[in-house]
N, CA, C and O atoms as a GROMACS GRO file, in nm:
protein
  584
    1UNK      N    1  13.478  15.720   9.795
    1UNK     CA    2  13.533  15.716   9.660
    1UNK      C    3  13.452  15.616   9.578
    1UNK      O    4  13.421  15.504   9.619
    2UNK      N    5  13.418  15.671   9.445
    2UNK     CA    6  13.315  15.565   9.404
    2UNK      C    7  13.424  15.561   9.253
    2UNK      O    8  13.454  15.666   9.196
    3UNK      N    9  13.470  15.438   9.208
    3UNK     CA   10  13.563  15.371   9.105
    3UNK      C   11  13.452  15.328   9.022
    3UNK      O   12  13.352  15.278   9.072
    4UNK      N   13  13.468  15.347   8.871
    4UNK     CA   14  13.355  15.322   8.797
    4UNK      C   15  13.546  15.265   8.667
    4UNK      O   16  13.639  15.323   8.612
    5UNK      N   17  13.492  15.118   8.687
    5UNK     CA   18  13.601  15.024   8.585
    5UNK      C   19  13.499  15.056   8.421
    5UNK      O   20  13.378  15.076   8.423
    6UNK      N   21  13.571  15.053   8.314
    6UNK     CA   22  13.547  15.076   8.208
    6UNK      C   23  13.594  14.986   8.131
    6UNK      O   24  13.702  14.953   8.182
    7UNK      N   25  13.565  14.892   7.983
    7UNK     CA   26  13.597  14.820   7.906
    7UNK      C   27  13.476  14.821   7.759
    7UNK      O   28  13.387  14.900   7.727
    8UNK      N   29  13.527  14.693   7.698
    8UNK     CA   30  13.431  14.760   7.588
    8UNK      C   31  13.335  14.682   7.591
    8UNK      O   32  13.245  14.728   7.521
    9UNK      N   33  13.298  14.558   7.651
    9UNK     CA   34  13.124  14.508   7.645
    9UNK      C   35  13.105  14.450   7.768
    9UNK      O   36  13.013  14.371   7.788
   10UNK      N   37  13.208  14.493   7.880
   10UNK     CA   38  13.162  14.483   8.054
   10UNK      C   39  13.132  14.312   8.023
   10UNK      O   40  13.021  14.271   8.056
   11UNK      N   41  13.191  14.255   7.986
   11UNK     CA   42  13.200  14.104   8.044
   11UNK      C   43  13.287  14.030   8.009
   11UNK      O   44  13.264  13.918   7.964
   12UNK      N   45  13.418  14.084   8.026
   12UNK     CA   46  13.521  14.056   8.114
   12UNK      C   47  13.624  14.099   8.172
   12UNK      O   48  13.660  14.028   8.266
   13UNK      N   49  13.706  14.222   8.145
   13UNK     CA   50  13.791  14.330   8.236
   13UNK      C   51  13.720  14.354   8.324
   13UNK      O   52  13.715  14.282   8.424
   14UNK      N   53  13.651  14.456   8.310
   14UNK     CA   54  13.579  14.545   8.375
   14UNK      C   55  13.496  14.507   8.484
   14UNK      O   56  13.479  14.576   8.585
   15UNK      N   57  13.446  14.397   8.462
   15UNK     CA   58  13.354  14.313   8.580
   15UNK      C   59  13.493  14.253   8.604
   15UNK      O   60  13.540  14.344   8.672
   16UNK      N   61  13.603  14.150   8.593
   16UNK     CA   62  13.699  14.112   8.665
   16UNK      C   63  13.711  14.222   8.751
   16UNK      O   64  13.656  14.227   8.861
   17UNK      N   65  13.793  14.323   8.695
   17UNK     CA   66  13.835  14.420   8.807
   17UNK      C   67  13.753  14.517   8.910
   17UNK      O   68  13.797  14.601   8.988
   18UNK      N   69  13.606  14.476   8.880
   18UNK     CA   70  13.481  14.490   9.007
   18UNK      C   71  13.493  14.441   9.060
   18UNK      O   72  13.521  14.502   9.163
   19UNK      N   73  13.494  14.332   9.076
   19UNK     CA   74  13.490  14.178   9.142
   19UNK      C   75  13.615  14.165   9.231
   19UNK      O   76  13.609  14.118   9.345
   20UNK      N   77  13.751  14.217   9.162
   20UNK     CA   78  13.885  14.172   9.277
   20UNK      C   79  13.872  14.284   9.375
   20UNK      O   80  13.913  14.265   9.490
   21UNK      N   81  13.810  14.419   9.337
   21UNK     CA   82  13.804  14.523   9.422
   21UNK      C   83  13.674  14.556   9.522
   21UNK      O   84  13.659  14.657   9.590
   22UNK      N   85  13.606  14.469   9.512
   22UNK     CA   86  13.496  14.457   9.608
   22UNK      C   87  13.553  14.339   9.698
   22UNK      O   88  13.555  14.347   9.821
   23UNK      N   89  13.590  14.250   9.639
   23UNK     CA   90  13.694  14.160   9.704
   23UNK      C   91  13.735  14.216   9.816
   23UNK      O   92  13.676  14.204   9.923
   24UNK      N   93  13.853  14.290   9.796
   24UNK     CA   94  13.907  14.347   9.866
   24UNK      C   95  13.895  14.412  10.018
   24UNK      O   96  13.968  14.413  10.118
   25UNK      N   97  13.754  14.472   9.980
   25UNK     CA   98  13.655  14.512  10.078
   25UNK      C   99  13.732  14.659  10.180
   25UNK      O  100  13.759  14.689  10.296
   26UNK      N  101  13.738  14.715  10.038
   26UNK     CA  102  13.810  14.874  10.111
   26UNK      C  103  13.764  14.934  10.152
   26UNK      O  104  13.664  14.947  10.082
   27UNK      N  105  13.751  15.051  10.297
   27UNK     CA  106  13.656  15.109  10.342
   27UNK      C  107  13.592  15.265  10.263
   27UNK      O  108  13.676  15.353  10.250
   28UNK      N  109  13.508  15.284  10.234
   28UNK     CA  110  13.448  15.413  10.204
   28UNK      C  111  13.504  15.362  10.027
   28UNK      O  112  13.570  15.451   9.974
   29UNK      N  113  13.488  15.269   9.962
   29UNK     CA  114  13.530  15.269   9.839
   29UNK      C  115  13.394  15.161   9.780
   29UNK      O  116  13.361  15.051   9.823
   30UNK      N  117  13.334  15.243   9.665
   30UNK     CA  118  13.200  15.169   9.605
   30UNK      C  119  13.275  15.159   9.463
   30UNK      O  120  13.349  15.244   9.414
   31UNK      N  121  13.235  15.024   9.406
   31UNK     CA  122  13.251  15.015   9.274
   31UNK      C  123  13.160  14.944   9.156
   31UNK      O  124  13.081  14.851   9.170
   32UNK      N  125  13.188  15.005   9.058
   32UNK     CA  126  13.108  14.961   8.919
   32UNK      C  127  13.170  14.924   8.818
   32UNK      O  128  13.293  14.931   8.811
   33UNK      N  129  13.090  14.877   8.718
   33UNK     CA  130  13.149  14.858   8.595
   33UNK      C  131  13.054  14.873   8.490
   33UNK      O  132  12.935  14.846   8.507
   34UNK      N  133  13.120  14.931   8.341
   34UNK     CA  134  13.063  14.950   8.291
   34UNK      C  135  13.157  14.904   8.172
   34UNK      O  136  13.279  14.888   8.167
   35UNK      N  137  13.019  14.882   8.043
   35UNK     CA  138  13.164  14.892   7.869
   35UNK      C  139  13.086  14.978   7.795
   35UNK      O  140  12.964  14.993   7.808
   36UNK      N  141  13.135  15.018   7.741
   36UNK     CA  142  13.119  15.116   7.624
   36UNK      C  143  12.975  15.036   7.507
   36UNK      O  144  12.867  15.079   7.465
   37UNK      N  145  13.044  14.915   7.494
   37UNK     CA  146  12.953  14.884   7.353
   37UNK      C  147  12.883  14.750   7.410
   37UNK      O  148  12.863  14.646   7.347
   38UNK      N  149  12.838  14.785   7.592
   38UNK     CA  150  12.786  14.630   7.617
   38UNK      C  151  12.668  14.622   7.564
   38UNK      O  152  12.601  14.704   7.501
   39UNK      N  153  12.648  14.503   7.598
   39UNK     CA  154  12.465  14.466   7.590
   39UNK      C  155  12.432  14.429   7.713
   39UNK      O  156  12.482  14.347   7.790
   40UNK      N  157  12.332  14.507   7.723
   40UNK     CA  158  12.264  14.529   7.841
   40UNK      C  159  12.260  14.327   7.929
   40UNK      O  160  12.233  14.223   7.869
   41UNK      N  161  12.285  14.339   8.031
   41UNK     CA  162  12.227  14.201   8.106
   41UNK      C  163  12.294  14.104   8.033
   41UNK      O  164  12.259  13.988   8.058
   42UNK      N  165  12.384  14.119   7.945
   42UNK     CA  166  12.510  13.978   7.917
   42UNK      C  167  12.555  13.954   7.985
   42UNK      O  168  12.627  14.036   8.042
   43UNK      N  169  12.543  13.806   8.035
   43UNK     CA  170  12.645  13.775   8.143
   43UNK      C  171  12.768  13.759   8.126
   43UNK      O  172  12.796  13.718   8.014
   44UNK      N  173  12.885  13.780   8.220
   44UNK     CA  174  13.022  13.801   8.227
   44UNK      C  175  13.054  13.678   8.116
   44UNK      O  176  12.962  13.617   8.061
   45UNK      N  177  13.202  13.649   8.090
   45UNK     CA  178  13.259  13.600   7.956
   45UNK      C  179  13.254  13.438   8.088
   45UNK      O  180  13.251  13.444   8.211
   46UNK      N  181  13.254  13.311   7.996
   46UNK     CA  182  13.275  13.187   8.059
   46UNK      C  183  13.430  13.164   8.158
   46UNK      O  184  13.459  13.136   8.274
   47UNK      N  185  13.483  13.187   8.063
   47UNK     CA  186  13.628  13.195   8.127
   47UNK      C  187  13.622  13.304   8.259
   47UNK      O  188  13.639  13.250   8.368
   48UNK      N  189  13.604  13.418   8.259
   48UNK     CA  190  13.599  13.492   8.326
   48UNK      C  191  13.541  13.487   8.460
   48UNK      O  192  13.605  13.509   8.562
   49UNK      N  193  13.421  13.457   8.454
   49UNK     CA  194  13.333  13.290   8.540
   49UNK      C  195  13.400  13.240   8.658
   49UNK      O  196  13.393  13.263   8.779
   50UNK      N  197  13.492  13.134   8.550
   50UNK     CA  198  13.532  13.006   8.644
   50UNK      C  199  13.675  13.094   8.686
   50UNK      O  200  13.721  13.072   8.798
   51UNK      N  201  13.751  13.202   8.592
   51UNK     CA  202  13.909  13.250   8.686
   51UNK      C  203  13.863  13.290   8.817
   51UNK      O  204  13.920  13.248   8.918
   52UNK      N  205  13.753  13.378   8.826
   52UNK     CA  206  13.699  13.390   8.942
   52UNK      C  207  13.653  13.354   9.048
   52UNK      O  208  13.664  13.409   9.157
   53UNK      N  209  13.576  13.220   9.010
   53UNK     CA  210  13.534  13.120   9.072
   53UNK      C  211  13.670  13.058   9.142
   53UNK      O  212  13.698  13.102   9.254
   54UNK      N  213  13.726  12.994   9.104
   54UNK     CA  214  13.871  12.965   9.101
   54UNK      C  215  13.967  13.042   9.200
   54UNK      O  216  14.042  13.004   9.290
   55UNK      N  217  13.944  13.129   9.163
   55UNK     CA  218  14.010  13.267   9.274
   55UNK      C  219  13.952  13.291   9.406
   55UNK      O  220  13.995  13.380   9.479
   56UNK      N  221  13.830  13.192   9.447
   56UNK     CA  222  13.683  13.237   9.546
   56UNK      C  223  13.690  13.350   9.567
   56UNK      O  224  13.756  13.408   9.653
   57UNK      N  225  13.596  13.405   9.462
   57UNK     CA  226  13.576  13.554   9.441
   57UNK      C  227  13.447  13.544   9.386
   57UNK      O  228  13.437  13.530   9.264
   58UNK      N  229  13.358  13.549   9.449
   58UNK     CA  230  13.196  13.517   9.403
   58UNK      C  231  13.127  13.644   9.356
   58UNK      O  232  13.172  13.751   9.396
   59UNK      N  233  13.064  13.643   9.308
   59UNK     CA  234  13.018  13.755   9.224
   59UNK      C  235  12.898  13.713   9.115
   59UNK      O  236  12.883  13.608   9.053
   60UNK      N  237  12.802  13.860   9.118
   60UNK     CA  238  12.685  13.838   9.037
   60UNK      C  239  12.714  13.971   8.962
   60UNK      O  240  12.762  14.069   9.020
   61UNK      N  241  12.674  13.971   8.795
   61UNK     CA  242  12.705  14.062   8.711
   61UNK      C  243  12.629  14.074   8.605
   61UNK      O  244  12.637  13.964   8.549
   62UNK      N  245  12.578  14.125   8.561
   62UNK     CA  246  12.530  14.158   8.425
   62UNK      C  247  12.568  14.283   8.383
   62UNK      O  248  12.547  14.384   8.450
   63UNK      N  249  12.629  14.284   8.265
   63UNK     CA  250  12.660  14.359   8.139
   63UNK      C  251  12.570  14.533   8.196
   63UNK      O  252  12.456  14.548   8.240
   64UNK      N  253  12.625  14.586   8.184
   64UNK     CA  254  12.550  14.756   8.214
   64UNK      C  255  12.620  14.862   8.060
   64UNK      O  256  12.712  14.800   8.006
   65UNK      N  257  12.601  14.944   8.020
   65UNK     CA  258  12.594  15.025   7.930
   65UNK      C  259  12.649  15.120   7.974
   65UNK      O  260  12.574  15.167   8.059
   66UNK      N  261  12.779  15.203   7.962
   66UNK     CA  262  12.773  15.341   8.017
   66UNK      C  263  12.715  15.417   7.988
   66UNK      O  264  12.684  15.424   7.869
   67UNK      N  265  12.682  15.485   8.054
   67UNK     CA  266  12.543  15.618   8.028
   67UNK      C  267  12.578  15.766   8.160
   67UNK      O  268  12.652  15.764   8.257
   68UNK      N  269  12.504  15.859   8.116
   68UNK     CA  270  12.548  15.974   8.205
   68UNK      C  271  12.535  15.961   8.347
   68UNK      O  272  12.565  16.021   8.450
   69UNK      N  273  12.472  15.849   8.304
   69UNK     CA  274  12.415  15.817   8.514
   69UNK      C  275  12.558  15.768   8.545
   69UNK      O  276  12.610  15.856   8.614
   70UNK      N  277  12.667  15.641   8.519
   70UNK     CA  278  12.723  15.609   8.584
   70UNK      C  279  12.856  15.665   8.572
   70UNK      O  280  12.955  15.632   8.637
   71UNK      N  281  12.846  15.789   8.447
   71UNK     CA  282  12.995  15.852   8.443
   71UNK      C  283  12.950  15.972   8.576
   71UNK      O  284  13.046  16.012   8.641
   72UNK      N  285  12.844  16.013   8.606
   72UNK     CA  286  12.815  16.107   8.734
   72UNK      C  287  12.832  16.045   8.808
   72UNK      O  288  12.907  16.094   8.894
   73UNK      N  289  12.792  15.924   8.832
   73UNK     CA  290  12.824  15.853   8.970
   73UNK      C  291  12.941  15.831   9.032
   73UNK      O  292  12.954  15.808   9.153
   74UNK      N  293  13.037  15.840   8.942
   74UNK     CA  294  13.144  15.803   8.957
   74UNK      C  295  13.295  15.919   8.997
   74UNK      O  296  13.318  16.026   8.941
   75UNK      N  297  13.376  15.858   9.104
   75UNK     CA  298  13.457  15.977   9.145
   75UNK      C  299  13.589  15.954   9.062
   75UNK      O  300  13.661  16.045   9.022
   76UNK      N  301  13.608  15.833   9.045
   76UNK     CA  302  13.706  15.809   8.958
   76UNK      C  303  13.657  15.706   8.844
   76UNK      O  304  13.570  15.623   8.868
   77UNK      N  305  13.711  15.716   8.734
   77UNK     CA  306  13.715  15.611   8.614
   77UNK      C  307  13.814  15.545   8.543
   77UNK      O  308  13.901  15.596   8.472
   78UNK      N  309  13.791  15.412   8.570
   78UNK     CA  310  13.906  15.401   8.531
   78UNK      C  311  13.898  15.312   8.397
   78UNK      O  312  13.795  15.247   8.376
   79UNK      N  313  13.995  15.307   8.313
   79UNK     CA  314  13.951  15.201   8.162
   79UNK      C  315  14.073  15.135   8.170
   79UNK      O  316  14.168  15.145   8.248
   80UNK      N  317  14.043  15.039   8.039
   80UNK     CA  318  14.124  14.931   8.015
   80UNK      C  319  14.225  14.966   7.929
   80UNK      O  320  14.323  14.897   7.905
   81UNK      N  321  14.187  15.127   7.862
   81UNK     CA  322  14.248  15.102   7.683
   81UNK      C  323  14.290  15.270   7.707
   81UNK      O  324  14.234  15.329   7.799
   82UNK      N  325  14.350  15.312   7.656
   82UNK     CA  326  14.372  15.445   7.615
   82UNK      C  327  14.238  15.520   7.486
   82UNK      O  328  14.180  15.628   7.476
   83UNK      N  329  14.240  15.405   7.417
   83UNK     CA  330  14.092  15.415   7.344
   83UNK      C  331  13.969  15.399   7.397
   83UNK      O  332  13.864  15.447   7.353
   84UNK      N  333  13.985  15.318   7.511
   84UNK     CA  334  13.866  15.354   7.625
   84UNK      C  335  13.835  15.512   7.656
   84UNK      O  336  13.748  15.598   7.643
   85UNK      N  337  13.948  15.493   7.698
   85UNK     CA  338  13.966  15.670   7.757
   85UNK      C  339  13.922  15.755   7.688
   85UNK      O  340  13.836  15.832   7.730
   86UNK      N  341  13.977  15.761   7.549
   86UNK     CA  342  13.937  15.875   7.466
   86UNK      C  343  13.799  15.842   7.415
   86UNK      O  344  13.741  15.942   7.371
   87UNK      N  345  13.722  15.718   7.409
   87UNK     CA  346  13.571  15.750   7.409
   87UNK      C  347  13.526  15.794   7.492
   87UNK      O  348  13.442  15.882   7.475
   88UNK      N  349  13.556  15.758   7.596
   88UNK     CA  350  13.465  15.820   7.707
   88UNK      C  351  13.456  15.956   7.710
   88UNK      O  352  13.361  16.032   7.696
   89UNK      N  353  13.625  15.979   7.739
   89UNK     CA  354  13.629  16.198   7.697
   89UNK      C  355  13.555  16.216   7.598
   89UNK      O  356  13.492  16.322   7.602
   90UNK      N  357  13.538  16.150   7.506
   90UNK     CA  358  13.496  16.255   7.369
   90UNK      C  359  13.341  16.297   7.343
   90UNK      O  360  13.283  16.390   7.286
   91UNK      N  361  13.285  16.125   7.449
   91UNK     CA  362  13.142  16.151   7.465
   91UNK      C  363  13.090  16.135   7.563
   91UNK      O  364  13.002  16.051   7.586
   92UNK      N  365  13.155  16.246   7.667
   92UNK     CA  366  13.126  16.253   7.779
   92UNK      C  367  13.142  16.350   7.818
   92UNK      O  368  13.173  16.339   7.937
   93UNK      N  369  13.140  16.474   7.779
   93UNK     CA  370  13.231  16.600   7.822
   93UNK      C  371  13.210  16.628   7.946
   93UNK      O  372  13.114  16.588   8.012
   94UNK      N  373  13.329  16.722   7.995
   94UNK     CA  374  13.336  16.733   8.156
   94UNK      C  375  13.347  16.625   8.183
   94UNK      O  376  13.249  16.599   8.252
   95UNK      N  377  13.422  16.518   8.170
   95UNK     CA  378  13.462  16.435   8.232
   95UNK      C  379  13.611  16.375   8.256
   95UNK      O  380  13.664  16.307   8.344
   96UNK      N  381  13.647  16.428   8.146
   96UNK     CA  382  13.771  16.445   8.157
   96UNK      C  383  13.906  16.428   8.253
   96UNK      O  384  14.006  16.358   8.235
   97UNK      N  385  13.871  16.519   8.363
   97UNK     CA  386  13.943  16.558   8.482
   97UNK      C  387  13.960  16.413   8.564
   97UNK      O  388  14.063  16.392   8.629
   98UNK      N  389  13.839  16.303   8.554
   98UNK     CA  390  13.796  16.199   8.635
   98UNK      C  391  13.874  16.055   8.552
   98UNK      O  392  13.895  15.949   8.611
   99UNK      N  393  13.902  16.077   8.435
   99UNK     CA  394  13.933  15.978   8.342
   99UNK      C  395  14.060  15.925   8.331
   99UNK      O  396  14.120  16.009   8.263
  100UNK      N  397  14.156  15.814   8.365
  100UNK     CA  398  14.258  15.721   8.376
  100UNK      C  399  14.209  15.595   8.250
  100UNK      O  400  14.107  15.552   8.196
  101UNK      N  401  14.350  15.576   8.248
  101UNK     CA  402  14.367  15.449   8.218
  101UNK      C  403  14.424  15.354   8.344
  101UNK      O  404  14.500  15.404   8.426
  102UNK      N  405  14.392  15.250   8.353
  102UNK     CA  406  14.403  15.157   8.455
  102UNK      C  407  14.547  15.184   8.504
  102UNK      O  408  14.584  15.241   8.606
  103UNK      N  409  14.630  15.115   8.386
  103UNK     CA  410  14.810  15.140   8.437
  103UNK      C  411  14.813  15.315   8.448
  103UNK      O  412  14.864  15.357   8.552
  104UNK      N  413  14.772  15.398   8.370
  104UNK     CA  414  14.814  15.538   8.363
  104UNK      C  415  14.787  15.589   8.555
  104UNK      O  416  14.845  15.674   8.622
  105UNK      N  417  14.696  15.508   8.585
  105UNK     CA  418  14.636  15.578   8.713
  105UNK      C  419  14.741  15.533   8.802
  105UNK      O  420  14.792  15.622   8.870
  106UNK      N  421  14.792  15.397   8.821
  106UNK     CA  422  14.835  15.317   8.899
  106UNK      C  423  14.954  15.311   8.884
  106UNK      O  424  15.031  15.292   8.979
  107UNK      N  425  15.000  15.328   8.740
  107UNK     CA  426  15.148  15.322   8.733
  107UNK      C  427  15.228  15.420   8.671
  107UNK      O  428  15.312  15.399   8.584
  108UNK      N  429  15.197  15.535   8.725
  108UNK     CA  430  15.235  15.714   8.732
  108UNK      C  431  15.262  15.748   8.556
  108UNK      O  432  15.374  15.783   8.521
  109UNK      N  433  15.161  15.735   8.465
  109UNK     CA  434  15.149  15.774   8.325
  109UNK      C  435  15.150  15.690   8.220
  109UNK      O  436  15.146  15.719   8.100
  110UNK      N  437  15.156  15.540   8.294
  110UNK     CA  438  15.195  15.433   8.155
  110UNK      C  439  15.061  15.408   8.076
  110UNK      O  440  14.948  15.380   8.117
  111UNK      N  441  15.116  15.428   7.941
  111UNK     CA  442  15.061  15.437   7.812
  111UNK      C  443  14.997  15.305   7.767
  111UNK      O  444  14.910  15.285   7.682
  112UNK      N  445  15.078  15.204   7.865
  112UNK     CA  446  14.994  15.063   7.817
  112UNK      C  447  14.849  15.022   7.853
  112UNK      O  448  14.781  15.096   7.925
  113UNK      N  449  14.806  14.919   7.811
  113UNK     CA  450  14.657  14.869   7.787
  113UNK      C  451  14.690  14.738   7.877
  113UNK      O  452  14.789  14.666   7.877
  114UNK      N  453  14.547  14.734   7.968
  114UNK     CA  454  14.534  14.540   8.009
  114UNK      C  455  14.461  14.525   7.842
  114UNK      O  456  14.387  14.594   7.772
  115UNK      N  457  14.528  14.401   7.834
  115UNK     CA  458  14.506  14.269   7.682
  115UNK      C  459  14.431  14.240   7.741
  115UNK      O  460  14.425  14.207   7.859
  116UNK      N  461  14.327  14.257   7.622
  116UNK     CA  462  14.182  14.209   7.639
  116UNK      C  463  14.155  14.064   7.578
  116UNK      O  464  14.173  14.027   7.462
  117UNK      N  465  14.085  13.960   7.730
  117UNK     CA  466  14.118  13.792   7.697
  117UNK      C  467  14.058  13.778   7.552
  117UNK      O  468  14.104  13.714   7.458
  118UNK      N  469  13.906  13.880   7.559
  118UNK     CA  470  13.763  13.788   7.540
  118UNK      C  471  13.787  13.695   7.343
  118UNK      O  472  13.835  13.728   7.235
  119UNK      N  473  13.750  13.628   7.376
  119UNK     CA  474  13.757  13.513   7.270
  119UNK      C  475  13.851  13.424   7.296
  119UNK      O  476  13.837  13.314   7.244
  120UNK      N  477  13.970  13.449   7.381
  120UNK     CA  478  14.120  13.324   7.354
  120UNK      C  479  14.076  13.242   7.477
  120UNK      O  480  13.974  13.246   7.545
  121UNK      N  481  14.163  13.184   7.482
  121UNK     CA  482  14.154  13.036   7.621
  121UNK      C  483  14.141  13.063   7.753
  121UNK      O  484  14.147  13.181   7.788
  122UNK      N  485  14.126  12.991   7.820
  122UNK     CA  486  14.127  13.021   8.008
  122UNK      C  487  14.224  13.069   8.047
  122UNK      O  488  14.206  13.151   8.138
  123UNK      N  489  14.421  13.039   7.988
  123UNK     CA  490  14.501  13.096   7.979
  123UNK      C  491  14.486  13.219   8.025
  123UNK      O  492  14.464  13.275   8.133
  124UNK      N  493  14.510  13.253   7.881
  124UNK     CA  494  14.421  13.439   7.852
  124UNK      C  495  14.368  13.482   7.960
  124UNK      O  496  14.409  13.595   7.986
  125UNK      N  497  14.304  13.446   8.024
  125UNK     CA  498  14.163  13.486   8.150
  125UNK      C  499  14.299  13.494   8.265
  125UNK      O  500  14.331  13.595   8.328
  126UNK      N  501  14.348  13.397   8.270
  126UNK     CA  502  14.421  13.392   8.417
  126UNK      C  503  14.547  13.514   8.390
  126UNK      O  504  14.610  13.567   8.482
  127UNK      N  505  14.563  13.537   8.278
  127UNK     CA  506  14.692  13.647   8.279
  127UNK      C  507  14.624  13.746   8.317
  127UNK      O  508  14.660  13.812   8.414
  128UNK      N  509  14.526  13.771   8.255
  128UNK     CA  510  14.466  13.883   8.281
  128UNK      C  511  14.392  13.914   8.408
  128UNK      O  512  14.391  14.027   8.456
  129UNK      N  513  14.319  13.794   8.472
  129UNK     CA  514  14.325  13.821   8.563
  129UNK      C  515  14.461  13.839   8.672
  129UNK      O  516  14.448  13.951   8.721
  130UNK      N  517  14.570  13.782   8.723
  130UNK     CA  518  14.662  13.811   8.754
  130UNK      C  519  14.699  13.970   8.731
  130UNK      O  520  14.692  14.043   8.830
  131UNK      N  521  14.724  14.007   8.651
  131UNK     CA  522  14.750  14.152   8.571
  131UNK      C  523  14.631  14.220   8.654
  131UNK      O  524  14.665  14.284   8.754
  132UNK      N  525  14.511  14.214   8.625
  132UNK     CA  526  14.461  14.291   8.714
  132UNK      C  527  14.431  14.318   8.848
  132UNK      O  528  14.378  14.409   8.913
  133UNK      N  529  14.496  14.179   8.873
  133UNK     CA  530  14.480  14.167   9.087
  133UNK      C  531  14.602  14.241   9.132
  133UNK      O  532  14.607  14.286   9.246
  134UNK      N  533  14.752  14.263   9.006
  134UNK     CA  534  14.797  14.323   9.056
  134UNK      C  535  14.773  14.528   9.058
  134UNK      O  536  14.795  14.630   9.123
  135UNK      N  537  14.745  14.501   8.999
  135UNK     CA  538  14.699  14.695   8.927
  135UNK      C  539  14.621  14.691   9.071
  135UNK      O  540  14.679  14.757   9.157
  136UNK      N  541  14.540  14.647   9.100
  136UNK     CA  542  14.416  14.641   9.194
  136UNK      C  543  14.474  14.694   9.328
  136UNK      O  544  14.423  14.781   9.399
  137UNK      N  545  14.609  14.614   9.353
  137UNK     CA  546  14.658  14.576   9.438
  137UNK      C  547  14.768  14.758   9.480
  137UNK      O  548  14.804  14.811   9.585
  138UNK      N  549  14.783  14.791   9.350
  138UNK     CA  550  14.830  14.894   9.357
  138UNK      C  551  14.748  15.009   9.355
  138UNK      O  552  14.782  15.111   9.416
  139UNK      N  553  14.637  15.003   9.286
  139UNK     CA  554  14.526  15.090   9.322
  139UNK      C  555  14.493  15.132   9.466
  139UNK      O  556  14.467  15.246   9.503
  140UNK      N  557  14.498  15.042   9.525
  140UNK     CA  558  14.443  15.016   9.661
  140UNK      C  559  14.540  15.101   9.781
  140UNK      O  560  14.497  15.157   9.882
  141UNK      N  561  14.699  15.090   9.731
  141UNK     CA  562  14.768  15.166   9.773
  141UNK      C  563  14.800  15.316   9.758
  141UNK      O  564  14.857  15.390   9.838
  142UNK      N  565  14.754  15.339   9.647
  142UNK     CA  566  14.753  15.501   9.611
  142UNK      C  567  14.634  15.536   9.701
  142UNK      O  568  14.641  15.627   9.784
  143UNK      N  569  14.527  15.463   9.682
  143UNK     CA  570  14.418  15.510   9.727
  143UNK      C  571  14.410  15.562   9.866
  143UNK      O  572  14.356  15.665   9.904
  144UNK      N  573  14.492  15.448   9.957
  144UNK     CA  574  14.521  15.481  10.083
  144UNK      C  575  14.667  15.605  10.122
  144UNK      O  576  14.710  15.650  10.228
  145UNK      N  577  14.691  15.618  10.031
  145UNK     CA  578  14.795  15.751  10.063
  145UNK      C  579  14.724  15.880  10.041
  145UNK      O  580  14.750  15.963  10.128
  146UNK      N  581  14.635  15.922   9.939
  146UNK     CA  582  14.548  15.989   9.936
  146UNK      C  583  14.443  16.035  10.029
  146UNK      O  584  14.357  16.114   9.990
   0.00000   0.00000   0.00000
């Protein structure tokens, strides 16, 4: 199963929730990340950094671009936003079938969004990270019933 995380400039959801799920170290499960409007080789957000660090969850990242290579690569996708989602469908066709929202995937249709930290305090970073160790956490369990 190859999980391809989605956000909008891949340095900080999206690499968080690479990072707790490689963590994890699930078998037969590869993951990526990508944002919509990154810049190429930005490194992850500061905060984002040290929640991790913090968490000993070590990790190397630079910013990637989605492009047709990593929506093919990918067996599942998952985003941060419902507006994630619908960019990706809209310019991505045929892809559709592969496309979640993070909670929609994990938490059988919910419409909500992970709050995106980037700009507010370390705070911010730790909710969100939390929030996503748990999604992760539930990911991990669908995955294995499947």
């Amino acid at each position: 199963m190859k999980i391809l995380f989605v956000c909008t400039g891949n340095t900080c959801r999206s690499p968080m929730a690479e990072v707790i799920l490689k963590h994890k170290q699930v078998d037969n499960v590869e993951v990526r990340s990508a944002g919509i409007y990154a810049m190429p080789n930005a490194h992850m957000s500061a905060h984002a950094q040290q929640v991790l660090n913090e968490a000993q969850m070590s990790h190397q990242h630079l910013a990637t671009q989605l492009s047709f290579a990593e929506i093919e690569w990918a067996d599942l996708i998952l985003t941060m936003t419902s507006a994630h989602k619908d960019t990706v469908i809209s310019n991505y066709p045929g892809s559709e079938y592969k496309v979640y929202t993070l909670k929609e995937y994990t938490n059988e249709g919910s419409l909500e969004n992970v709050v995106d930290p980037y700009g507010g305090n370390k705070a911010i970073y730790e909710a969100t990270f939390a929030e996503l160790k748990e999604l992760i956490d539930q990911l991990i369990k669908k995955l294995e019933k499947n």
